[in-house]
N, C-alpha and C positions, 0 to 999 in steps of 0.2 A: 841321591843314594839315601834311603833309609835302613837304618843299622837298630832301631828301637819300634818298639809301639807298644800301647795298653800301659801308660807309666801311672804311677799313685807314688807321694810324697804320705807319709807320717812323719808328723812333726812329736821327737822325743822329750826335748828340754828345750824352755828358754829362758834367756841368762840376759841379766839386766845388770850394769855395770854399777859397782857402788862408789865407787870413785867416780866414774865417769857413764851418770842416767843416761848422757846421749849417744850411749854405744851400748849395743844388745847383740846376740846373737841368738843362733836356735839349732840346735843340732837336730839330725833328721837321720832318716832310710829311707828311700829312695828305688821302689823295685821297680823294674820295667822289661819286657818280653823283648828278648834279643834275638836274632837273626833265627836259632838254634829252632827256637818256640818254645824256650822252657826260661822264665822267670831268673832276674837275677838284681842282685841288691846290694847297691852301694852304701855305704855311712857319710856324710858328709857335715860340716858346719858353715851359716851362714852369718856373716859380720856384719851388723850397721853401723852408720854413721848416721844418726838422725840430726833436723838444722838445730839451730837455740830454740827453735818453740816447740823441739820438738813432735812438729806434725808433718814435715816431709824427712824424707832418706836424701842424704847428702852424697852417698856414699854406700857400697856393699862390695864386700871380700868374699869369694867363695869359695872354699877350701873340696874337696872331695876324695876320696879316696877309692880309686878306679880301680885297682890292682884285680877284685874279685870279676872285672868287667871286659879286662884290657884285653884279653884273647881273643874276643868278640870280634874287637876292632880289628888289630895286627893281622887276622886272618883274612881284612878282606885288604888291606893294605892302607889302611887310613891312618 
């Protein structure tokens, strides 16, 4: 079942921890052509956990906020 296609991410902000370098995140929009065919766009943030050397992701938390999306779904029963 595909319920998206034709997605693009813009990446808004990224946030580097001052306390804590090895945690970043990047807040985004997220649009992508839903069942309908007309465009729709979520907000989201994404959380790392980078290791101590900092050159791999230990870790990522993905937050997103579907609300403007969710009808999409619900209508086909997912």
């Amino acid at each position: 079942m595909q319920v998206t296609s034709a997605r693009s991410i813009v990446i808004k902000t990224i946030f580097i921890g001052t306390s804590e370098p090895l945690r970043a995140a990047i807040r985004l929009a997220c649009t992508r052509t839903v069942e309908s065919g007309e465009p729709a766009t979520i907000e989201g943030v994404d959380v790392f956990e980078l290791s101590k050397d900092g050159d791999k992701f230990d870790g990522v938390t993905i937050i997103y906020d579907t609300a403007p999306v969710r009808v999409d779904f619900d209508s086909r029963g997912a």
